[in-house]
PDBQT receptor file of N, H, CA, C and O in Angstrom, charges set to zero:
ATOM      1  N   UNK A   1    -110.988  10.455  81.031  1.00  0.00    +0.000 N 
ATOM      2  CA  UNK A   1    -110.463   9.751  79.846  1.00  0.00    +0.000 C 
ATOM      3  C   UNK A   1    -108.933   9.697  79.943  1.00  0.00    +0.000 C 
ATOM      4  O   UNK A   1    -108.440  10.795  80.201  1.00  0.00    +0.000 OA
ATOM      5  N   UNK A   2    -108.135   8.773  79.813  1.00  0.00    +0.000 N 
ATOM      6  H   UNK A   2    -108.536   7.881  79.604  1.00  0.00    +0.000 HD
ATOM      7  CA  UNK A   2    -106.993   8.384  79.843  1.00  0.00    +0.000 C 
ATOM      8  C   UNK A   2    -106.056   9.006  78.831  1.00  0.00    +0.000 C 
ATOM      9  O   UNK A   2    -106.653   9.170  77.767  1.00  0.00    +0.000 OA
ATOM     10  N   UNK A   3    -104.612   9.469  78.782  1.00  0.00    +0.000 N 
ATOM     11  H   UNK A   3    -104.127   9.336  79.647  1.00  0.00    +0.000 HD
ATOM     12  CA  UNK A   3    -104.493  10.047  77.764  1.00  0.00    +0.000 C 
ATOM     13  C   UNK A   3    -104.367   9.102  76.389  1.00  0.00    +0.000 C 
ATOM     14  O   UNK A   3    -104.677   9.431  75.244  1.00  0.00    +0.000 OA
ATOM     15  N   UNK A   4    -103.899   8.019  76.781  1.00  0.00    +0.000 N 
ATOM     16  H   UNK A   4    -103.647   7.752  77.712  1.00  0.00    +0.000 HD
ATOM     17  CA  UNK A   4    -103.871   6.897  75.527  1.00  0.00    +0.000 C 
ATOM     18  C   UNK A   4    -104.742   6.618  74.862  1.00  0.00    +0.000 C 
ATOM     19  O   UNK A   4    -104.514   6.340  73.684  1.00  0.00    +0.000 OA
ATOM     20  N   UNK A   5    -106.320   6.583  75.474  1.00  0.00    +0.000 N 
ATOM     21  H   UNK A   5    -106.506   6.808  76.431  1.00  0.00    +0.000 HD
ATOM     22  CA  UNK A   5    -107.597   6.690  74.890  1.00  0.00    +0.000 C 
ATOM     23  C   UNK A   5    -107.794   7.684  73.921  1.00  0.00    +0.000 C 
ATOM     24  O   UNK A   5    -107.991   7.528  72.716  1.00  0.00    +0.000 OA
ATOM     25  N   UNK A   6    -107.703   8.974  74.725  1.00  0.00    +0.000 N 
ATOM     26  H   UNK A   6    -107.542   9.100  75.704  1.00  0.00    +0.000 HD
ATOM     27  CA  UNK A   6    -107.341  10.726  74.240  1.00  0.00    +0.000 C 
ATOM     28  C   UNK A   6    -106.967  10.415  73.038  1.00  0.00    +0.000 C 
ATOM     29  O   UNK A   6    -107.679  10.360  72.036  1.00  0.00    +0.000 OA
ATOM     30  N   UNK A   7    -105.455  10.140  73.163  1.00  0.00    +0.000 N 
ATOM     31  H   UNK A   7    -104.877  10.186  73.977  1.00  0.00    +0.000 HD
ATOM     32  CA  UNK A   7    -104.836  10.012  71.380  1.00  0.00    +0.000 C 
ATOM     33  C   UNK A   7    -105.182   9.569  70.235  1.00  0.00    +0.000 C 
ATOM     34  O   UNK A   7    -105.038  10.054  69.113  1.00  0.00    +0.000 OA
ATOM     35  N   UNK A   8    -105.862   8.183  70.747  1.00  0.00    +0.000 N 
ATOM     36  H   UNK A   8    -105.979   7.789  71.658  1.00  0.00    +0.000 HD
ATOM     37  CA  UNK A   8    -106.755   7.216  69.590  1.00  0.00    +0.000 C 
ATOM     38  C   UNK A   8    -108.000   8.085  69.553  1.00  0.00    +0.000 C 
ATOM     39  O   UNK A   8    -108.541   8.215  68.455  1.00  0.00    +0.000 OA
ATOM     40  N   UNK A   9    -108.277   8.406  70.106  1.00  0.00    +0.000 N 
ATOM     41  H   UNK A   9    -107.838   8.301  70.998  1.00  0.00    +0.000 HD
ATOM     42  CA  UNK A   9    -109.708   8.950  69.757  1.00  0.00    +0.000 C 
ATOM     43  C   UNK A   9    -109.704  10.355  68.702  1.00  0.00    +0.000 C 
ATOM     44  O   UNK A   9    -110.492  10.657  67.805  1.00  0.00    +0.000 OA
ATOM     45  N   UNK A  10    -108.239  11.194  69.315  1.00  0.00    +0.000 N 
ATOM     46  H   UNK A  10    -107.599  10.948  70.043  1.00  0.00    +0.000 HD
ATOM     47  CA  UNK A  10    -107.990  12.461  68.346  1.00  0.00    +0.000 C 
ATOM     48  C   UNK A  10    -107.387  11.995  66.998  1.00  0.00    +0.000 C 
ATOM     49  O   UNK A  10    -107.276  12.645  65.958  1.00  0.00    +0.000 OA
ATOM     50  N   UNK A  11    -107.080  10.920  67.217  1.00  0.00    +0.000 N 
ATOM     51  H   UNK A  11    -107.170  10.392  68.062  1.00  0.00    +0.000 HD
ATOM     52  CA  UNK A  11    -106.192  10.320  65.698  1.00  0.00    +0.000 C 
ATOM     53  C   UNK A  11    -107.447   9.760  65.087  1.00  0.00    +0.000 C 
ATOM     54  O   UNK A  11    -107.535  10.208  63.944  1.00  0.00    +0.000 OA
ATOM     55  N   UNK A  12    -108.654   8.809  65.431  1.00  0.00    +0.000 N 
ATOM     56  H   UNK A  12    -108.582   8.444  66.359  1.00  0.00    +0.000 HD
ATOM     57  CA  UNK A  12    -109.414   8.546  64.832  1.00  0.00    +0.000 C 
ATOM     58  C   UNK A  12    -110.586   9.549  64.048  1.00  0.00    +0.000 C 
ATOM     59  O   UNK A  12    -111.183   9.285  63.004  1.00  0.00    +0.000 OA
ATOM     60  N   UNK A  13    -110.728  10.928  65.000  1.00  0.00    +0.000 N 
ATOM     61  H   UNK A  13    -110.243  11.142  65.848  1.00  0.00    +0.000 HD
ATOM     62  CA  UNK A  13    -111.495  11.630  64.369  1.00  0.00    +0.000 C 
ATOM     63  C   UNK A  13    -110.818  12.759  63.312  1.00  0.00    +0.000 C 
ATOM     64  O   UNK A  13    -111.499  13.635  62.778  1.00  0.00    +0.000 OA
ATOM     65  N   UNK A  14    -109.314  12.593  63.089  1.00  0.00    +0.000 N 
ATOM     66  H   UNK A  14    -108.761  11.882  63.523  1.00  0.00    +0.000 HD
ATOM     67  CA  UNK A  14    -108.670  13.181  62.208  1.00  0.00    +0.000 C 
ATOM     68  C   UNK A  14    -108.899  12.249  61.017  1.00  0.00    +0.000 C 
ATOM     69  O   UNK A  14    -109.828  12.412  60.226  1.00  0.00    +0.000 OA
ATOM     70  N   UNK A  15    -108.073  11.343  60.941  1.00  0.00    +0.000 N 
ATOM     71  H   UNK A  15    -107.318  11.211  61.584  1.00  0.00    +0.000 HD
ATOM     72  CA  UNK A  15    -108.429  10.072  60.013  1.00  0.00    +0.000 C 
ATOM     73  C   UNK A  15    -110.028  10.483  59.740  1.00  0.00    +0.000 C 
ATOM     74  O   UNK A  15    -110.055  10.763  58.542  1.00  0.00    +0.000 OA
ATOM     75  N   UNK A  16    -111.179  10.626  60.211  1.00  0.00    +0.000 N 
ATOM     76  H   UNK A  16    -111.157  10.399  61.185  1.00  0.00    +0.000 HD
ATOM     77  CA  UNK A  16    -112.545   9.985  59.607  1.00  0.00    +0.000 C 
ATOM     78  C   UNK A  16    -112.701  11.740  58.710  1.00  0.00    +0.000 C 
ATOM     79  O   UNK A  16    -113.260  11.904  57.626  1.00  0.00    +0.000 OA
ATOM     80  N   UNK A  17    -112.038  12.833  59.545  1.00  0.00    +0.000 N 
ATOM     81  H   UNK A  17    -111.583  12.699  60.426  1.00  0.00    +0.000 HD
ATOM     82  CA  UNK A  17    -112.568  14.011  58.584  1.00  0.00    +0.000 C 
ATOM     83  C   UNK A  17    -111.586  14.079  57.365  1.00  0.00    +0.000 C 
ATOM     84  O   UNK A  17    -111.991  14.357  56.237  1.00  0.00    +0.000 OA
ATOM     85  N   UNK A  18    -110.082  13.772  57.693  1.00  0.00    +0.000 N 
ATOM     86  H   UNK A  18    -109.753  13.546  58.609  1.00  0.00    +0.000 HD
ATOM     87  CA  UNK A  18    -109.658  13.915  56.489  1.00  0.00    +0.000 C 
ATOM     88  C   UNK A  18    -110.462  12.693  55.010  1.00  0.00    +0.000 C 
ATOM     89  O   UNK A  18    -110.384  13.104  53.852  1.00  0.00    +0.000 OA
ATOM     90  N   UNK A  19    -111.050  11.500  55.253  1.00  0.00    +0.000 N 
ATOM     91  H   UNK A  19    -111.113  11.167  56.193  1.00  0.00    +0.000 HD
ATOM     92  CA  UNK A  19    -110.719  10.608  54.653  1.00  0.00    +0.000 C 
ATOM     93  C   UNK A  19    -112.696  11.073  53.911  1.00  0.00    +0.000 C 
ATOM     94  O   UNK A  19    -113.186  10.841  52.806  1.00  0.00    +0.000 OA
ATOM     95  N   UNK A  20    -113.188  11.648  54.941  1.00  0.00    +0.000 N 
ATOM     96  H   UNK A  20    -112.790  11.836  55.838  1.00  0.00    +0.000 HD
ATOM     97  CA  UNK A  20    -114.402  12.853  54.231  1.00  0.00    +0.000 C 
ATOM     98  C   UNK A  20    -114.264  13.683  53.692  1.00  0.00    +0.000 C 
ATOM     99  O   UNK A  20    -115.162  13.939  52.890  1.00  0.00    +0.000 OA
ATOM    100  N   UNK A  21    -112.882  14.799  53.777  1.00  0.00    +0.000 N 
ATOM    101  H   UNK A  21    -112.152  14.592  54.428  1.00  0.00    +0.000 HD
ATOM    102  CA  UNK A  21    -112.794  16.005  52.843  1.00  0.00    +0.000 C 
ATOM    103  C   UNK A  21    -112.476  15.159  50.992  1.00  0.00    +0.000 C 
ATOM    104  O   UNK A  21    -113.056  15.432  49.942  1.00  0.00    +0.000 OA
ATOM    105  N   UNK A  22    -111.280  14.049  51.260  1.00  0.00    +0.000 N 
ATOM    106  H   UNK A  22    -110.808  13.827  52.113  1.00  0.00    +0.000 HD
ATOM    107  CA  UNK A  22    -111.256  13.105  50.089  1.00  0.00    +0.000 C 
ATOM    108  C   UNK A  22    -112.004  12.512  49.672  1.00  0.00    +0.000 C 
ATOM    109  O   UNK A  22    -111.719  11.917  48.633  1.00  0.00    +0.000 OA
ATOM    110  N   UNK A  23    -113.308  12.356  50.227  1.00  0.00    +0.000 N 
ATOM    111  H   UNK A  23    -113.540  12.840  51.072  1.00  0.00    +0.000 HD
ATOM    112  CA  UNK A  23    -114.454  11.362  49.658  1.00  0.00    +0.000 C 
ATOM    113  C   UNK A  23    -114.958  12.832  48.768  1.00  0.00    +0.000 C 
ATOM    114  O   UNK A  23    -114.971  12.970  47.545  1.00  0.00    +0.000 OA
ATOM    115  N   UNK A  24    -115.306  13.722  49.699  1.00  0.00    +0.000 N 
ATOM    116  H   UNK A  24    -115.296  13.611  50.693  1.00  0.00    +0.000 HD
ATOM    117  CA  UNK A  24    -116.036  15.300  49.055  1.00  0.00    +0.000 C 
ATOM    118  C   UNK A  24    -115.525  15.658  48.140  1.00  0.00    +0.000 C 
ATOM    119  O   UNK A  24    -116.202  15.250  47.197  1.00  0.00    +0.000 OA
ATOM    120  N   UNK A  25    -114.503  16.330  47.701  1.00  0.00    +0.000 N 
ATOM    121  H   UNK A  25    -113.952  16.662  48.467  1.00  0.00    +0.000 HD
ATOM    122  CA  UNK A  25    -113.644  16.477  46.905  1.00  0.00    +0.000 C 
ATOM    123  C   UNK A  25    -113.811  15.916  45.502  1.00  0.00    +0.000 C 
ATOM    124  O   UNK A  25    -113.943  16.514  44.435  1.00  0.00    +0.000 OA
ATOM    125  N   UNK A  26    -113.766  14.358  45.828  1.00  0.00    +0.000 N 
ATOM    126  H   UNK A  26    -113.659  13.872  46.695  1.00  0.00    +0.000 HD
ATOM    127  CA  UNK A  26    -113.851  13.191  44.707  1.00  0.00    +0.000 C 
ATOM    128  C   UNK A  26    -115.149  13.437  44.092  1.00  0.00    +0.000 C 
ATOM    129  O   UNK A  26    -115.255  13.528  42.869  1.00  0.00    +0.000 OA
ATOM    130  N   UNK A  27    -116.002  13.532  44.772  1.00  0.00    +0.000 N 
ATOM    131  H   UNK A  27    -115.916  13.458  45.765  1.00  0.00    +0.000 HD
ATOM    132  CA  UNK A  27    -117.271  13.448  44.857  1.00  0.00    +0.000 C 
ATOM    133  C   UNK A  27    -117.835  14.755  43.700  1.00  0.00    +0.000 C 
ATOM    134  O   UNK A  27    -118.391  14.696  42.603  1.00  0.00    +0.000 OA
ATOM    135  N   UNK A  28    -117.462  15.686  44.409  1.00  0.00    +0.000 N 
ATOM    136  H   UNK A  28    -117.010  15.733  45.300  1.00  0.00    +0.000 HD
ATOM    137  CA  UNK A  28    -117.770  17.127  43.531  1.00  0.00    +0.000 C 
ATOM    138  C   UNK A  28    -116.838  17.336  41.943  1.00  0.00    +0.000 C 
ATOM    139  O   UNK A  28    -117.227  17.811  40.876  1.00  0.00    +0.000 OA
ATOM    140  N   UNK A  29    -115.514  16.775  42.330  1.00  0.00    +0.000 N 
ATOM    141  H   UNK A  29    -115.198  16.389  43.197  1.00  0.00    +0.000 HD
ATOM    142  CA  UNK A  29    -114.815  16.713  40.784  1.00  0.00    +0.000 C 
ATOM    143  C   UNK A  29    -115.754  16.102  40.149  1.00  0.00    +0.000 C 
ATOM    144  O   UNK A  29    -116.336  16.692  39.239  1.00  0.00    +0.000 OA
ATOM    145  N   UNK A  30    -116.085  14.824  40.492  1.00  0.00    +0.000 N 
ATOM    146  H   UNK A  30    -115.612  14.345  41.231  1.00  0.00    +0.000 HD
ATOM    147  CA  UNK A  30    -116.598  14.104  39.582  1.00  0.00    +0.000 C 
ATOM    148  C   UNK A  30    -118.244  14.517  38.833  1.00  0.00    +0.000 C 
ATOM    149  O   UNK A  30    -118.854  13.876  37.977  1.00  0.00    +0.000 OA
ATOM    150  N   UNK A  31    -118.518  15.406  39.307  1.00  0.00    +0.000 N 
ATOM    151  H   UNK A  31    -118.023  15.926  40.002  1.00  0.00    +0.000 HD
ATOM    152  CA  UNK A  31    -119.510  15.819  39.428  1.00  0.00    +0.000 C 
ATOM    153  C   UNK A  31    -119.691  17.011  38.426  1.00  0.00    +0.000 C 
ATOM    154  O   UNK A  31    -120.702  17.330  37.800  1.00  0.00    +0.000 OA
ATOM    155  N   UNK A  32    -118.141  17.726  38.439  1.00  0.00    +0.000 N 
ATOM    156  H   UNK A  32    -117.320  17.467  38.947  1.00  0.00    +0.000 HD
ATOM    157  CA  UNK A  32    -117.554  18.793  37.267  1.00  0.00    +0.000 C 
ATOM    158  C   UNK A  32    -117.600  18.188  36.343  1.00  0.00    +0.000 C 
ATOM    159  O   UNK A  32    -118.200  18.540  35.328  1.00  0.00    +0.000 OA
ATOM    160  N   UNK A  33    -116.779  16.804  36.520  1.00  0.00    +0.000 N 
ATOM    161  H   UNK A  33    -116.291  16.518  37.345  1.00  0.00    +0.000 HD
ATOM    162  CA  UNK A  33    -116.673  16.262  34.879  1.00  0.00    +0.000 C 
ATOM    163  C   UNK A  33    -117.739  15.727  33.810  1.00  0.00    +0.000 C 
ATOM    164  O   UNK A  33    -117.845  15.719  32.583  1.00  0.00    +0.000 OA
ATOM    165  N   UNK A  34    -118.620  15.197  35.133  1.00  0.00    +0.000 N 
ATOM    166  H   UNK A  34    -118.534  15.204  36.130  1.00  0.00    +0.000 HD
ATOM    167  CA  UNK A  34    -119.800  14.757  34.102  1.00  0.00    +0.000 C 
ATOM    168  C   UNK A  34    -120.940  15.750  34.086  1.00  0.00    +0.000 C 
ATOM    169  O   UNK A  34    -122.070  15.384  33.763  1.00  0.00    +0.000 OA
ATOM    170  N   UNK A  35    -120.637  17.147  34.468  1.00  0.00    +0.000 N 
ATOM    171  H   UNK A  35    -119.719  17.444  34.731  1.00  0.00    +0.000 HD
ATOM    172  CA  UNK A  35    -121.487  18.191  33.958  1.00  0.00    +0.000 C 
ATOM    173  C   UNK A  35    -120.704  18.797  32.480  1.00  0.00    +0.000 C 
ATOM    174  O   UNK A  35    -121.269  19.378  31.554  1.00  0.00    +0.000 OA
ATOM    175  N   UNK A  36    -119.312  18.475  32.592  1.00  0.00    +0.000 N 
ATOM    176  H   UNK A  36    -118.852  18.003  33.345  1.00  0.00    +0.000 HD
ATOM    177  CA  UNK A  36    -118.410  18.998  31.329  1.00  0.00    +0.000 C 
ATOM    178  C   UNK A  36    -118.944  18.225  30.308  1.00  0.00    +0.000 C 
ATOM    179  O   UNK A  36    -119.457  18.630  29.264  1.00  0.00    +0.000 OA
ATOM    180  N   UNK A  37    -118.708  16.510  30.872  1.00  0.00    +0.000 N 
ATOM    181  H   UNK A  37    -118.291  16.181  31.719  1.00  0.00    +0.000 HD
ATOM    182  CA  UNK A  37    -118.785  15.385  29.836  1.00  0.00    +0.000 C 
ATOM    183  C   UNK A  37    -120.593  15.753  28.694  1.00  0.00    +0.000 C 
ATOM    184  O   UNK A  37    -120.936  15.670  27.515  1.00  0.00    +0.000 OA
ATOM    185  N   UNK A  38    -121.040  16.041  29.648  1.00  0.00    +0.000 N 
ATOM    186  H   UNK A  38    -120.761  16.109  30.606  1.00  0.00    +0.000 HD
ATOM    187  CA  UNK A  38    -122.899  16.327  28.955  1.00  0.00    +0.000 C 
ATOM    188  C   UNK A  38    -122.706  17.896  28.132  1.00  0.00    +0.000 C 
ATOM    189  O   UNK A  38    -123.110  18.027  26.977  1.00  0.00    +0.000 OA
ATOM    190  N   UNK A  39    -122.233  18.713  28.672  1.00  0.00    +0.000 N 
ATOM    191  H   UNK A  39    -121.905  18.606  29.611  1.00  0.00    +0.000 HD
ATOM    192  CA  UNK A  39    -121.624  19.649  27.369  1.00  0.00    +0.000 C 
ATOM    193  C   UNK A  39    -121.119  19.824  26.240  1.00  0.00    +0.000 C 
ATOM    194  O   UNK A  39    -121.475  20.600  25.353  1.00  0.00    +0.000 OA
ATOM    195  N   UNK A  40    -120.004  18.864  26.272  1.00  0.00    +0.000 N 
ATOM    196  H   UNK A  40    -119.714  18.235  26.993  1.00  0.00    +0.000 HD
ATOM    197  CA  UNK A  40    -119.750  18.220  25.099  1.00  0.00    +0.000 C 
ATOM    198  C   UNK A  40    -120.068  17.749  24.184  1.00  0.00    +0.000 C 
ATOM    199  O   UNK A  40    -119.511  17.859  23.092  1.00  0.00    +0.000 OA
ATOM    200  N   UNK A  41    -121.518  16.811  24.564  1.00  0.00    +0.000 N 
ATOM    201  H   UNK A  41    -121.970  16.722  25.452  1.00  0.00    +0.000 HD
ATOM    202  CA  UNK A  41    -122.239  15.938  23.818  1.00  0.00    +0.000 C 
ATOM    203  C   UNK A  41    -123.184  16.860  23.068  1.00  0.00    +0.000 C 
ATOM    204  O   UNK A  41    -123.351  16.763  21.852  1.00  0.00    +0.000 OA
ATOM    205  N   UNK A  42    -123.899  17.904  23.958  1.00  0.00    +0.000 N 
ATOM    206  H   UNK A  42    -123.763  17.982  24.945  1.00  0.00    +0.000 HD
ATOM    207  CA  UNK A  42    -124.822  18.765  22.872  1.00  0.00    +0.000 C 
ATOM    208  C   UNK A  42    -124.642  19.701  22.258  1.00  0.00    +0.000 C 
ATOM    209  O   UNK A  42    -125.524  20.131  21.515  1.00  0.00    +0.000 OA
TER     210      UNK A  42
């Protein structure tokens, strides 16, 4: 593997996990709030 390949490929699989820890993240807050939001209500 070439190193120029190398780079794109280590930059692309940084990019895809960070842009998964932010999907997760989002995912589970949101997940706090509308377990809060249904607390509220009863």
């Amino acid at each position: 593997m070439s190193h120029h390949i190398k780079q794109r490929y280590l930059f692309a699989k940084t990019l895809i996990e960070k842009v998964g820890e932010t999907a997760l993240s989002f995912y589970l807050n949101r997940e706090k709030l509308n377990i809060q939001h249904k607390k509220g209500e009863a």
